[in-house]
N, C-alpha and C positions, 0 to 999 in steps of 0.2 A: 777788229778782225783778228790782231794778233791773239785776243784771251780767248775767242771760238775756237781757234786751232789749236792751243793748249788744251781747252776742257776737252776736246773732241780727243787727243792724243789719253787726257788723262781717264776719259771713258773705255777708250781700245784699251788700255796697260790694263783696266780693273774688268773686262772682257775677258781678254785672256788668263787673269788671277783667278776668273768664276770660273772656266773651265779646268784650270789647276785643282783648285778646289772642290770641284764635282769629279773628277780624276781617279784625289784620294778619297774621298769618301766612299764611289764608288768600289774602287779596287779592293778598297777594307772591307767593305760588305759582300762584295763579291768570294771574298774569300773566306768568310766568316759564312756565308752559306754555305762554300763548297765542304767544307768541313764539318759543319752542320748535318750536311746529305750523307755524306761517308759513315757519320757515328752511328754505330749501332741502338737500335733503340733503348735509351735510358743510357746509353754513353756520354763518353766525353768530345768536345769540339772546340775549338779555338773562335775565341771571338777578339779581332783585330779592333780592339776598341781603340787605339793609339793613329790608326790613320783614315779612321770613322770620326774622329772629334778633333783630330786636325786638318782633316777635306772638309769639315763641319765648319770649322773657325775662319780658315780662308775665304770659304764660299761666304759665310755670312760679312767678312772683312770688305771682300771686293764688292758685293752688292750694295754696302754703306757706300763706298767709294764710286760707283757705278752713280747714285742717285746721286751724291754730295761732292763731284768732281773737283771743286774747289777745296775739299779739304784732305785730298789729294796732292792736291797743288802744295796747300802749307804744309805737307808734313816733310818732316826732317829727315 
């Protein structure tokens, strides 16, 4: 009983790490669009590559963690 209510705790934590993660990705993208849209054709535009590959990293981090709860549990 008591290791279901851990994994099910260590599921919700790596839940809300995906939506962290899909956050930054989003917001970097979002914003590398909007910028994107502004440049005049054959301009220049900002690509937020820095919080496109770390909402990348999280998202893929928590989804390990989401299926593998227990290695959740052992980590330090």
């Amino acid at each position: 009983m008591f290791a279901q209510e851990l994994r099910a705790a260590a599921r919700q934590a790596a839940k809300i790490e995906m939506v962290k993660g899909a956050l930054w990705f989003a917001v970097g993208a979002a914003i590398t669009g909007i910028t994107y849209a502004a440049a005049a054709p054959g301009g220049r535009y900002l690509l937020f590559w820095g919080p496109i590959a770390y909402g990348g990293y999280r998202l893929v981090r928590a989804i390990y963690f989401w299926l593998n709860p227990e290695a959740l549990l052992r980590k330090d």
